[in-house]
Backbone as JSON, one array per atom type, in Angstrom:
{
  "sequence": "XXXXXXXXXXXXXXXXXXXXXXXXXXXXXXXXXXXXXXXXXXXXXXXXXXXXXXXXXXXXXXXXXXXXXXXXXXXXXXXXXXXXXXXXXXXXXXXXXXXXXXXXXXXXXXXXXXXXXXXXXXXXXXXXXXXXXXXXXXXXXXXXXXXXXXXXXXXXXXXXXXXXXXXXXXXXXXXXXXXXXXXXXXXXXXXXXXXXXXXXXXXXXXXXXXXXXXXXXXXXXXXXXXXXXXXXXXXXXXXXXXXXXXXXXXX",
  "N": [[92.17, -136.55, 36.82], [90.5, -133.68, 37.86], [87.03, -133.31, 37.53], [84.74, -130.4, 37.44], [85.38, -129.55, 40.22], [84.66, -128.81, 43.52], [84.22, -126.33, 46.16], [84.76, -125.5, 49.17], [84.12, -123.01, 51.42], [85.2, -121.52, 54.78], [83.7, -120.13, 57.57], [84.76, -118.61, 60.09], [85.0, -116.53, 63.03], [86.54, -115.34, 65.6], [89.09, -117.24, 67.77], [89.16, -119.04, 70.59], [88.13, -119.99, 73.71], [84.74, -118.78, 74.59], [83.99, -115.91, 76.39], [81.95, -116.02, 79.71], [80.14, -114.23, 79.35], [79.02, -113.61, 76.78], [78.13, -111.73, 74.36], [77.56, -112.77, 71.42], [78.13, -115.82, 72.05], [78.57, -117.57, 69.55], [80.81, -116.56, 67.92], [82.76, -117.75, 68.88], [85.47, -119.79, 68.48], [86.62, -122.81, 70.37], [90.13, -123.06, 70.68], [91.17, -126.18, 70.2], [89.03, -127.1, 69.07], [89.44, -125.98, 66.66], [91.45, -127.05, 66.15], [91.28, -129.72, 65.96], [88.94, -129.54, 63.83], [90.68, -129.2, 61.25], [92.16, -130.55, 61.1], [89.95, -132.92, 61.17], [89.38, -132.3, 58.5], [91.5, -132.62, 56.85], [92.2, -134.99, 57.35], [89.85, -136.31, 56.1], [90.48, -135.66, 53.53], [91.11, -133.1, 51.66], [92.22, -130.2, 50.63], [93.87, -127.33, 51.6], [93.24, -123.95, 51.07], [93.76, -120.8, 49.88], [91.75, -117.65, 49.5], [92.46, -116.43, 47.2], [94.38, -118.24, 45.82], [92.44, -119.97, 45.93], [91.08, -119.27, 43.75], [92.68, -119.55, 41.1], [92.32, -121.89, 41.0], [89.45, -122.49, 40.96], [89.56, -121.4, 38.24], [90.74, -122.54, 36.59], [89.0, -124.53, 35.93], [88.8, -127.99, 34.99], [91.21, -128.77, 34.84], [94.13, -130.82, 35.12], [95.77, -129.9, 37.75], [98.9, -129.45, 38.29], [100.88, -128.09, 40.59], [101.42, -129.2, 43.84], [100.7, -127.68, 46.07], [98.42, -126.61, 44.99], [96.99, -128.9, 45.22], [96.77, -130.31, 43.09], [95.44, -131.2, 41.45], [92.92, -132.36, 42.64], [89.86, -133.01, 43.81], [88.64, -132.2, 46.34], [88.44, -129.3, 48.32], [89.29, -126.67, 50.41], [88.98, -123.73, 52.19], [89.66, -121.37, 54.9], [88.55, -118.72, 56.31], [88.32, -115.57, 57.92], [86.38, -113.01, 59.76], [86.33, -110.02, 60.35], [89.01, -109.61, 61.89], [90.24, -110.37, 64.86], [92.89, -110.09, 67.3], [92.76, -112.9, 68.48], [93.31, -114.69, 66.65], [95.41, -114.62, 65.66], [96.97, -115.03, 68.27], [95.55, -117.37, 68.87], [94.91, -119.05, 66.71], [96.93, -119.24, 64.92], [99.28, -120.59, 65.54], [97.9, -123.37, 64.72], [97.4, -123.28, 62.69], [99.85, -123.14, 61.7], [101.06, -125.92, 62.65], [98.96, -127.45, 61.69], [100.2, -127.59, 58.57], [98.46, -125.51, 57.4], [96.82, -123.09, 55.63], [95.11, -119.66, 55.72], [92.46, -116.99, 54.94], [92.35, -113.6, 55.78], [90.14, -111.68, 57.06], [90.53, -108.06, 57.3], [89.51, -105.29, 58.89], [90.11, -102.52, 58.33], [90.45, -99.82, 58.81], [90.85, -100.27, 61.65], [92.82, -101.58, 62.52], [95.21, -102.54, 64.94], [93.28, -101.55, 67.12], [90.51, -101.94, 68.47], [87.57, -103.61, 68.69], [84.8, -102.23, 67.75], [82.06, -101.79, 66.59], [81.57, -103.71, 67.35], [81.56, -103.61, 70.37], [79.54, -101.28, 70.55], [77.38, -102.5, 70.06], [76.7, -104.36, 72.46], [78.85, -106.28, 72.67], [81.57, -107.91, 74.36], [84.52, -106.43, 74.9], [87.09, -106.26, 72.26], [90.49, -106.77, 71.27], [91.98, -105.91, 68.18], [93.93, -107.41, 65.55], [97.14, -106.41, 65.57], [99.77, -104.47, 63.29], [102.19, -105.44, 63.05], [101.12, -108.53, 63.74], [99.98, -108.84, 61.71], [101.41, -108.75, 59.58], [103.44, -110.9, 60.04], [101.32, -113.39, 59.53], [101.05, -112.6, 57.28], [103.74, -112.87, 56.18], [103.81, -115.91, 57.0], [101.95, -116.75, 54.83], [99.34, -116.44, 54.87], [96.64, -115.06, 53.84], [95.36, -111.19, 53.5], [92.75, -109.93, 53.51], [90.03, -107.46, 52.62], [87.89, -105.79, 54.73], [85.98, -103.31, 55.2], [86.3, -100.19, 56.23], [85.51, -99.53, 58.63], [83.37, -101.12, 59.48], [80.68, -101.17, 58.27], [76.77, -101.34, 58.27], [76.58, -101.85, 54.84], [74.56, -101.62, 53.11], [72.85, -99.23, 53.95], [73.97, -97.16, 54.1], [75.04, -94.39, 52.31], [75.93, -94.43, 48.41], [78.31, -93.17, 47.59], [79.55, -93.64, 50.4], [80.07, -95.77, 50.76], [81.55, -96.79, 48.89], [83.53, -95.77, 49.71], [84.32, -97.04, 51.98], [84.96, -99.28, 51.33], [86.42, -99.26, 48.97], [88.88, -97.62, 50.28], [89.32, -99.12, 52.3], [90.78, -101.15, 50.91], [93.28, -99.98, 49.83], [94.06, -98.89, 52.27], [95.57, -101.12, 53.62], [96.92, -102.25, 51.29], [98.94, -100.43, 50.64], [99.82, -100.49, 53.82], [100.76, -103.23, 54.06], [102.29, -103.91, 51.81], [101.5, -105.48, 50.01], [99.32, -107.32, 47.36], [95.69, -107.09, 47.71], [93.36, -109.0, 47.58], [90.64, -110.16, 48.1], [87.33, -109.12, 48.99], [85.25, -109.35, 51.9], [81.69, -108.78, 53.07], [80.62, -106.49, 55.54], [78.83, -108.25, 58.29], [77.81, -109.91, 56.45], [75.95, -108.36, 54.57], [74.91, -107.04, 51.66], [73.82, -105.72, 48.96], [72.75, -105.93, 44.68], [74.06, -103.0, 44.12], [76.33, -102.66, 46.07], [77.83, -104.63, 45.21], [78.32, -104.37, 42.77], [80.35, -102.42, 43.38], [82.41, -103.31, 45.06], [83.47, -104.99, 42.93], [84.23, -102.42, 41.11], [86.32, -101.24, 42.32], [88.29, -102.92, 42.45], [88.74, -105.43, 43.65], [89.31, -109.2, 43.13], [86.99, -110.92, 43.95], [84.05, -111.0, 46.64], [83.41, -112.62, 49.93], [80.06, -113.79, 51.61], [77.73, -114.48, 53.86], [75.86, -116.35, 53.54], [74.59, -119.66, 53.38], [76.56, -121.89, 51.72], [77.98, -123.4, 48.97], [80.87, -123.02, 46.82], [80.55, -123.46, 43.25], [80.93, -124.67, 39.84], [79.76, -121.56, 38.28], [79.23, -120.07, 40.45], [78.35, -116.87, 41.51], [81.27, -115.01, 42.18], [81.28, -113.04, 43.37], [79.63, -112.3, 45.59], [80.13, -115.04, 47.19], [79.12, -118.01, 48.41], [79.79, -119.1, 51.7], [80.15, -121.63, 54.92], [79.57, -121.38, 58.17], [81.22, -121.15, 60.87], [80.91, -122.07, 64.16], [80.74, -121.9, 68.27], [79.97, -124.03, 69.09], [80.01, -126.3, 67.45], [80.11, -129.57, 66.21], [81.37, -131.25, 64.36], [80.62, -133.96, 63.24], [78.01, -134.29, 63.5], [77.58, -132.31, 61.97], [78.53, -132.69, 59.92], [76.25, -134.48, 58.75], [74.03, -132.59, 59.06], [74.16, -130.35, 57.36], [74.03, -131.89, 54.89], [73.02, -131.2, 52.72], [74.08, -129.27, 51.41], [76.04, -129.86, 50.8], [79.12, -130.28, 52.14], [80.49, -132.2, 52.52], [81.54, -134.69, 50.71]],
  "CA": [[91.7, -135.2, 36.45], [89.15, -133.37, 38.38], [85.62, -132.53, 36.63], [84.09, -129.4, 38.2], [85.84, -129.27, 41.52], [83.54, -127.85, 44.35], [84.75, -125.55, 47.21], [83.85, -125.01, 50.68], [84.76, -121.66, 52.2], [84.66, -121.92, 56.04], [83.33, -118.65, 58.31], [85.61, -118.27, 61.55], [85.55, -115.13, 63.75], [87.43, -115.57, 66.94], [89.83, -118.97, 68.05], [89.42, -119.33, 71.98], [86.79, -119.93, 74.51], [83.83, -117.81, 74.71], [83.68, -115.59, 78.07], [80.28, -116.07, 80.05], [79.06, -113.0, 79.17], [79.67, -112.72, 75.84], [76.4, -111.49, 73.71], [77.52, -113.18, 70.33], [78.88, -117.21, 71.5], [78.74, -118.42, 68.46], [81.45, -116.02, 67.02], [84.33, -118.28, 69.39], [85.69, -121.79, 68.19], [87.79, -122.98, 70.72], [91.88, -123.62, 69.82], [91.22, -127.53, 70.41], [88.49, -127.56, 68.25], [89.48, -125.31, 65.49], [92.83, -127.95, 65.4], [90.39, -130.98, 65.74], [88.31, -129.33, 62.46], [91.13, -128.72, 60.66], [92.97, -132.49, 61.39], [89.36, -133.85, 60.39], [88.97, -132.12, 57.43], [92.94, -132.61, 56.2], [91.62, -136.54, 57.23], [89.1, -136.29, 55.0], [91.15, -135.59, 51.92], [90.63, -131.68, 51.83], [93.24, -129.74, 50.17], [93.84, -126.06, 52.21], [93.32, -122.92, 49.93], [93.6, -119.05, 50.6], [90.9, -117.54, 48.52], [93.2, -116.64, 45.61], [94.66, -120.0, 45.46], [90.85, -120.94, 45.49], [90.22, -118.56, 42.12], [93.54, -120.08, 40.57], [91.91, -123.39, 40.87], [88.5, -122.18, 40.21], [89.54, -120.59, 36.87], [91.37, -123.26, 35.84], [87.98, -125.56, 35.86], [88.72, -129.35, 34.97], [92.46, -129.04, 33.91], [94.89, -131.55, 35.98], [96.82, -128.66, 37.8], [100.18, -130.07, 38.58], [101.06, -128.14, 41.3], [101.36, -129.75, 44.26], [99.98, -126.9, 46.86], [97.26, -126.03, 45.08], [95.75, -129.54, 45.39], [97.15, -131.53, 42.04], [93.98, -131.73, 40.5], [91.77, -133.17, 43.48], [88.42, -132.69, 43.89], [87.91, -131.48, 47.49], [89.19, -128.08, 48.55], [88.42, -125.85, 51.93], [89.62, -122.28, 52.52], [89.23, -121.24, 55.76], [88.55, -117.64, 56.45], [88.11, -115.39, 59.26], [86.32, -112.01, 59.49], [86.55, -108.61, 61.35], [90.58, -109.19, 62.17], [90.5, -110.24, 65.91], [93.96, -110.75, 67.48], [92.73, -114.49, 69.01], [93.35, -115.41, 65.26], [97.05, -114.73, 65.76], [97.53, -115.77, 69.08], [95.37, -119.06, 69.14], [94.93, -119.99, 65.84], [98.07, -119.0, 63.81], [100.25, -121.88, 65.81], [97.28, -124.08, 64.9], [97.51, -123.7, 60.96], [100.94, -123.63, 61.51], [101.09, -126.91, 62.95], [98.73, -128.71, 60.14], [100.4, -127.21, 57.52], [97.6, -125.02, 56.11], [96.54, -121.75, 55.77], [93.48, -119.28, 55.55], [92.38, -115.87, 54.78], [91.92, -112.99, 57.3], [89.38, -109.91, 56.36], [90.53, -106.84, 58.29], [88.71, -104.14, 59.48], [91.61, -101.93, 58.21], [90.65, -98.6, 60.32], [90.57, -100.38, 63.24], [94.12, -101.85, 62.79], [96.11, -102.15, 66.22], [92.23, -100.99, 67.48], [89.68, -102.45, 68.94], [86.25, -104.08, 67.71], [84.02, -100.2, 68.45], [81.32, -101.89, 66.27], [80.84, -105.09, 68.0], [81.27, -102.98, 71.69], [77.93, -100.54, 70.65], [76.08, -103.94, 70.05], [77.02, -105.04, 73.58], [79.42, -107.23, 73.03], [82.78, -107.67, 75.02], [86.2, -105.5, 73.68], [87.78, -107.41, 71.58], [91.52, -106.4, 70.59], [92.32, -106.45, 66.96], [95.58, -107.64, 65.18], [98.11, -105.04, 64.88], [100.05, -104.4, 61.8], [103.03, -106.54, 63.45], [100.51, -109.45, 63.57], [99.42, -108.82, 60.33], [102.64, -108.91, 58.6], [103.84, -111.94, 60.87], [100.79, -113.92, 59.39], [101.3, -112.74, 55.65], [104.65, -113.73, 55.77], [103.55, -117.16, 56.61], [100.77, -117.39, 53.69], [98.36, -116.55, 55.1], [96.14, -114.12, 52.86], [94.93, -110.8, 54.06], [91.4, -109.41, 52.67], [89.69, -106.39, 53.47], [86.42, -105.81, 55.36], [86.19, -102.16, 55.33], [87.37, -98.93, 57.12], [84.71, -99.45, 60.31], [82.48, -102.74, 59.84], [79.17, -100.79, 58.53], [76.35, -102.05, 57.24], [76.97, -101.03, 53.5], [73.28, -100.77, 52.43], [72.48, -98.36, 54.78], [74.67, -95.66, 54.32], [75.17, -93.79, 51.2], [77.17, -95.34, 47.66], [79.71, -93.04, 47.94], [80.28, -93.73, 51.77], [79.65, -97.62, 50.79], [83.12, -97.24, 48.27], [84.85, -95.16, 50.3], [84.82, -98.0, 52.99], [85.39, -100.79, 49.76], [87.98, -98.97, 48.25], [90.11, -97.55, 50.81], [90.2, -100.63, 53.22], [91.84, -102.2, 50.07], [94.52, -99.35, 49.86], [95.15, -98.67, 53.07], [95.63, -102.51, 53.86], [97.91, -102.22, 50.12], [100.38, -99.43, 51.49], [100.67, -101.01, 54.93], [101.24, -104.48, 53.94], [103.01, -104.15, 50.15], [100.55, -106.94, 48.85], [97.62, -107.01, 46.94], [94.51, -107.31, 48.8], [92.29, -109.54, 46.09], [89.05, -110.33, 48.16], [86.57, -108.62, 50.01], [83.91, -109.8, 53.05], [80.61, -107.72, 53.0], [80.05, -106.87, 57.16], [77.43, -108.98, 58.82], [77.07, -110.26, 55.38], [74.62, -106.95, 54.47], [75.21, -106.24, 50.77], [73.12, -105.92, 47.58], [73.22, -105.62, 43.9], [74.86, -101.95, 44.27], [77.34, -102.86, 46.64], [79.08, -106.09, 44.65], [79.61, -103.54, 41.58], [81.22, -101.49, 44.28], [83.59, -103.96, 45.6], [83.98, -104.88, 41.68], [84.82, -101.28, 40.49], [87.0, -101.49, 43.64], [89.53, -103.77, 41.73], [89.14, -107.21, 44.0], [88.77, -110.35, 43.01], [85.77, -111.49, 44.81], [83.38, -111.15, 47.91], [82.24, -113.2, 50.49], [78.72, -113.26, 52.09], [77.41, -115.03, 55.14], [75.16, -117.34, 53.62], [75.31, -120.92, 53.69], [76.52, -122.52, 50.48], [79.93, -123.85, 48.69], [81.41, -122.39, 45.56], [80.69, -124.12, 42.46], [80.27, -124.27, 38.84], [78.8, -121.07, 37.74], [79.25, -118.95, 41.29], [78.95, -115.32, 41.49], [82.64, -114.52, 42.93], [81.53, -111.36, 44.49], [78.72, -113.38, 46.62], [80.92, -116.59, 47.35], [78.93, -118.62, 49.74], [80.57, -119.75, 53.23], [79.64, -122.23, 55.97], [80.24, -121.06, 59.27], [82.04, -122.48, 62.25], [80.17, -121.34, 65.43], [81.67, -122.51, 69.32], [79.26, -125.64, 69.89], [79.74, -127.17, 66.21], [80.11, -130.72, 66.26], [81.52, -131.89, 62.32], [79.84, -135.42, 63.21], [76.59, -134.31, 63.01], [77.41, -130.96, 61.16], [78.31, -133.75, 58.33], [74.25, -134.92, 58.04], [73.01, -131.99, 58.95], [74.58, -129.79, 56.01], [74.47, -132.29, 53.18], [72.13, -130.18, 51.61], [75.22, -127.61, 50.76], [77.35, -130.73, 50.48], [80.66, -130.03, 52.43], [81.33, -133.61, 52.69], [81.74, -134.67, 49.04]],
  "C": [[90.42, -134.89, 37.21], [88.47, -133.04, 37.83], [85.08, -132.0, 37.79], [84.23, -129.77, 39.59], [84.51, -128.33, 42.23], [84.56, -127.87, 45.46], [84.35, -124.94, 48.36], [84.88, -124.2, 51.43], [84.01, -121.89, 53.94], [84.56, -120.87, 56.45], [83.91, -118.81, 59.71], [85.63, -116.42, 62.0], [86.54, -114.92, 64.35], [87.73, -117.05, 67.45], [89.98, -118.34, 69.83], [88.03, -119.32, 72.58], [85.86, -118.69, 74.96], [83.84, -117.53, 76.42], [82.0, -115.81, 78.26], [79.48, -115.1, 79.68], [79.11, -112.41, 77.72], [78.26, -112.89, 74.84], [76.23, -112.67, 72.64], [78.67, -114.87, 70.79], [79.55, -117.5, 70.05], [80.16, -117.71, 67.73], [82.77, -116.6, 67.78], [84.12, -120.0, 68.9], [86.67, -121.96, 68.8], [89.11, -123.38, 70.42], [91.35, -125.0, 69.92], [90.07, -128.14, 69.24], [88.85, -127.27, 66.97], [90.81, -126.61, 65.03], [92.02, -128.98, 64.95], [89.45, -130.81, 64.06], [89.08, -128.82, 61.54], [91.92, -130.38, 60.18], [91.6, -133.14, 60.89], [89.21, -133.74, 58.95], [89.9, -132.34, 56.27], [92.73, -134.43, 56.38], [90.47, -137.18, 55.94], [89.29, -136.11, 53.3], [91.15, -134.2, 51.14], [92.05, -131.5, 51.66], [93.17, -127.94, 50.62], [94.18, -125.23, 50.97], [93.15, -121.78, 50.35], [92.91, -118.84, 49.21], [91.78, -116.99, 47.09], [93.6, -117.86, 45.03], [92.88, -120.36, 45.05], [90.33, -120.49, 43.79], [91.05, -119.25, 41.26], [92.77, -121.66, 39.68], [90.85, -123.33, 40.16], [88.34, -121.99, 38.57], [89.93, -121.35, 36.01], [90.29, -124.56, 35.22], [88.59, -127.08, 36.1], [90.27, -129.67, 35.05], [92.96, -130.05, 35.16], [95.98, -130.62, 36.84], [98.03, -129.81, 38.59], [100.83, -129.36, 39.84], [100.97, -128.48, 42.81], [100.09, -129.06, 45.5], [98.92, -126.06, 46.9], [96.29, -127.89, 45.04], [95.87, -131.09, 44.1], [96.02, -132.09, 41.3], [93.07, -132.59, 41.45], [90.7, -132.29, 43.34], [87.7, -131.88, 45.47], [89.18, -130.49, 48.32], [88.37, -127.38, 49.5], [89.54, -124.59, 51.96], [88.93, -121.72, 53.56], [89.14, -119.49, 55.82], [87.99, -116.94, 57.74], [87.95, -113.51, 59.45], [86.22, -111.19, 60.82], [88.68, -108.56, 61.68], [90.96, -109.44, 63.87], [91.81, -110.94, 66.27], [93.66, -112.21, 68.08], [92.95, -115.29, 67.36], [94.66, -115.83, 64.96], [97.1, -115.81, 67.09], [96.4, -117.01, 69.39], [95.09, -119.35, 67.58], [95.88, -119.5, 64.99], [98.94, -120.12, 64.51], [99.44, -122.95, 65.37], [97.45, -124.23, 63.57], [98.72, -124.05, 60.77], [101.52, -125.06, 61.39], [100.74, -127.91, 61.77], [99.27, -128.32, 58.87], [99.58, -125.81, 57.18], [97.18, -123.68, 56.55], [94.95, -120.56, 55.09], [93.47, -117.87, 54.9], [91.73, -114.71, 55.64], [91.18, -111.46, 56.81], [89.63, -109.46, 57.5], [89.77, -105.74, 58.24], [89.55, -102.77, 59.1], [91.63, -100.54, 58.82], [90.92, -99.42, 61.46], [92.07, -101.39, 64.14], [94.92, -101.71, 64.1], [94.67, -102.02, 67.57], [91.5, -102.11, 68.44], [88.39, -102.82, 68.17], [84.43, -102.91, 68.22], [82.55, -100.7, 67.61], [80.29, -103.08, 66.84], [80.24, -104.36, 69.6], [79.44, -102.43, 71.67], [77.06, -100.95, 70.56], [75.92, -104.2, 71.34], [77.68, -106.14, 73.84], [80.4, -107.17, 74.01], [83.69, -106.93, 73.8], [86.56, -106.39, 73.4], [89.02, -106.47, 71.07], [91.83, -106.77, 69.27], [93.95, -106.55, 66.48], [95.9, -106.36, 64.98], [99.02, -105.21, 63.78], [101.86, -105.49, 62.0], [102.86, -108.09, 63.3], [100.07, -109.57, 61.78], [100.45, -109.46, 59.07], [103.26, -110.33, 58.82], [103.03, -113.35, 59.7], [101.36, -113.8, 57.7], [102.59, -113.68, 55.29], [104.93, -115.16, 55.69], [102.88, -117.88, 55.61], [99.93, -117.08, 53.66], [97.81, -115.13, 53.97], [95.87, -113.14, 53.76], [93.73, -110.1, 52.65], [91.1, -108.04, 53.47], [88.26, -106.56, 53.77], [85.88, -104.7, 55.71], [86.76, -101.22, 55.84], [87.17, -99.22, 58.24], [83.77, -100.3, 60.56], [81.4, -101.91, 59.63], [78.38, -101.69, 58.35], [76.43, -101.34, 55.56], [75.83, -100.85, 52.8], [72.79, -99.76, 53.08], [72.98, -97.45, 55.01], [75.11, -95.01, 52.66], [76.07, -94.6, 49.91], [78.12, -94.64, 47.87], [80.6, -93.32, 49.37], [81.14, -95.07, 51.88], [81.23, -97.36, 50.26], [83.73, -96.61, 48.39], [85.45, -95.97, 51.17], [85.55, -99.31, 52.19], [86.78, -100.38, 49.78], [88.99, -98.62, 48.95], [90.03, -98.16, 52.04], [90.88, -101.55, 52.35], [92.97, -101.15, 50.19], [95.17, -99.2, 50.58], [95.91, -100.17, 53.59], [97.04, -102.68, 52.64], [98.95, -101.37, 50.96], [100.81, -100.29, 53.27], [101.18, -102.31, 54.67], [102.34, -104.64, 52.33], [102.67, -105.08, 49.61], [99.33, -106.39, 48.07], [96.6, -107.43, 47.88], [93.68, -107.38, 47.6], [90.92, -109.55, 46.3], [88.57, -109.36, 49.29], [85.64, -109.53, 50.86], [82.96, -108.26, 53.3], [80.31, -107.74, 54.63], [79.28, -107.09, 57.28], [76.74, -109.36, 57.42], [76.32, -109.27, 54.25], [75.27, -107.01, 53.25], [74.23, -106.51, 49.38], [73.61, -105.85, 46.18], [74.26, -104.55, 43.6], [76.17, -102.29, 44.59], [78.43, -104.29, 46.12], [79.29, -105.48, 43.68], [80.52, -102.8, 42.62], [82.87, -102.08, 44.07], [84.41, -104.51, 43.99], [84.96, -103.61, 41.18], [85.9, -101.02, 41.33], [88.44, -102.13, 43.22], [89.7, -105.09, 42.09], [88.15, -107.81, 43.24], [87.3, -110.89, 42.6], [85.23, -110.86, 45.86], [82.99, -111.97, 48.52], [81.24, -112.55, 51.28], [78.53, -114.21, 53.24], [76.59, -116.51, 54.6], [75.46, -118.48, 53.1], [75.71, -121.77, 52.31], [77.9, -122.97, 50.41], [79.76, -123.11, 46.92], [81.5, -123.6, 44.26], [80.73, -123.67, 40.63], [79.55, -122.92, 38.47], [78.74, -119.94, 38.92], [79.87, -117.79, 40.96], [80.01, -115.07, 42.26], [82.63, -113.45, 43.74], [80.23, -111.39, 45.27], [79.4, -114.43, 46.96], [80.31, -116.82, 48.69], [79.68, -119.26, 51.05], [79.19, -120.79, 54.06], [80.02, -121.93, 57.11], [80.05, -121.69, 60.47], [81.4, -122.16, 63.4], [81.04, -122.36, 66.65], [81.3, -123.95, 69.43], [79.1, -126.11, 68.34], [80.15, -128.25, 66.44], [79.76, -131.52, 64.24], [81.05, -133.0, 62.4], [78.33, -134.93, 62.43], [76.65, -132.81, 62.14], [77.34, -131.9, 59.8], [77.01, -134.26, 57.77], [73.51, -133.44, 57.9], [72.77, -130.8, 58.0], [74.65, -130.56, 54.77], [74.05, -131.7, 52.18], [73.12, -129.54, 50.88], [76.17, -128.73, 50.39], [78.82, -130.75, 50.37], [81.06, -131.14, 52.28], [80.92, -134.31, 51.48], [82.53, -136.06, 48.74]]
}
């Protein structure tokens, strides 16, 4: 029987090698590694969870859960997740979960569907193509979860409440009508969100939220803050393992 299970949510953007010129590195994990941190962490005794599966478990606290694919009552659980919606998610890392078995959760951008990444560009990043609703569906039907991440990637304190849960609420609907699922969790863009904005995403109808900052889900976590650890291109899980014990992924 597990007593108070703890949960480490992982932060993925983009699966493939960073171009030379690209403003934001850190937001690529190459395919070789993302398999390699997926094979160590399934080595490690890590049971794969899409953030509903993770609340299932969560909610259930100590009990012995008997099913097999949520974990059987172990103690160490990882849900990988992966925000904005860029197609390198499909085409390099969807054969890659495939492969180990396991599966993640993908916050879309849900205007920008089929689109492009118009928020990252005006930063100066490179274009980035986003999944199209082909990809989208492709992935669900494998497991994979889909979340929402708003209409247009704002920041959500910085623009009005009603603008804030117009972007909340209808990147969950339109994401609902195109896909015929529920859409349970949200991701706050670039993290940005305050007290206001987590009743939002509450009154909103999901789940949960995640946030950017560095933690694991335990005992007693606010669900509509859910801390993440994130994966950046030059991570190295050897020494990421000492140099995070503080948050204590490796358990």
């Amino acid at each position: 029987m597990a007593k108070n299970p703890k949960f480490t949510i992982l932060l993925y953007h983009k699966i493939g090698k960073y171009p030379h010129n690209a403003k934001f590195p850190g937001l690529y994990v190459a395919e070789e590694d993302f398999d390699r941190q997926i094979k160590y962490l399934k080595n490690a005794g890590y049971t794969f969870l899409t953030l509903s599966e993770l609340k299932t478990v969560y909610d259930a606290g100590s009990l012995n859960l008997t099913n097999p694919t949520l974990g059987g009552g172990k103690k160490k659980y990882a849900a990988i997740t992966f925000d904005d919606g860029s197609k390198s998610v499909y085409s390099g890392g969807l054969k890659v979960m495939r492969n180990n078995g396991v599966k993640a959760t993908v916050f879309m951008v849900s205007g920008l569907v089929g689109g492009v990444n118009g928020w990252d560009i005006k930063n100066g990043e490179n274009m980035d193509e986003m999944l199209n609703l082909s990809e989208l569906k492709e992935m669900a039907e494998y497991g994979i979860e889909i979340g929402a991440h708003t209409l247009t990637h704002p920041h959500l304190t910085l623009i009005s409440s009603e603008e804030a849960f117009n972007e909340i609420s209808l990147s969950k609907k339109n994401l609902e009508d195109l896909l015929g699922a529920n859409v349970n969790f949200f991701a706050y863009p670039y993290g940005d969100y305050n007290e206001e904005t987590k009743k939002l995403v509450e009154k909103a109808g999901f789940y949960g939220a995640c946030i950017t900052k560095t933690g694991i889900v335990k005992k007693g976590s606010d669900f509509f803050a859910l801390k993440r650890v994130a994966i950046r291109h030059n991570t190295d899980f050897l020494k990421f393992k000492r140099k995070i014990c503080k948050v204590r992924l490796f358990y």
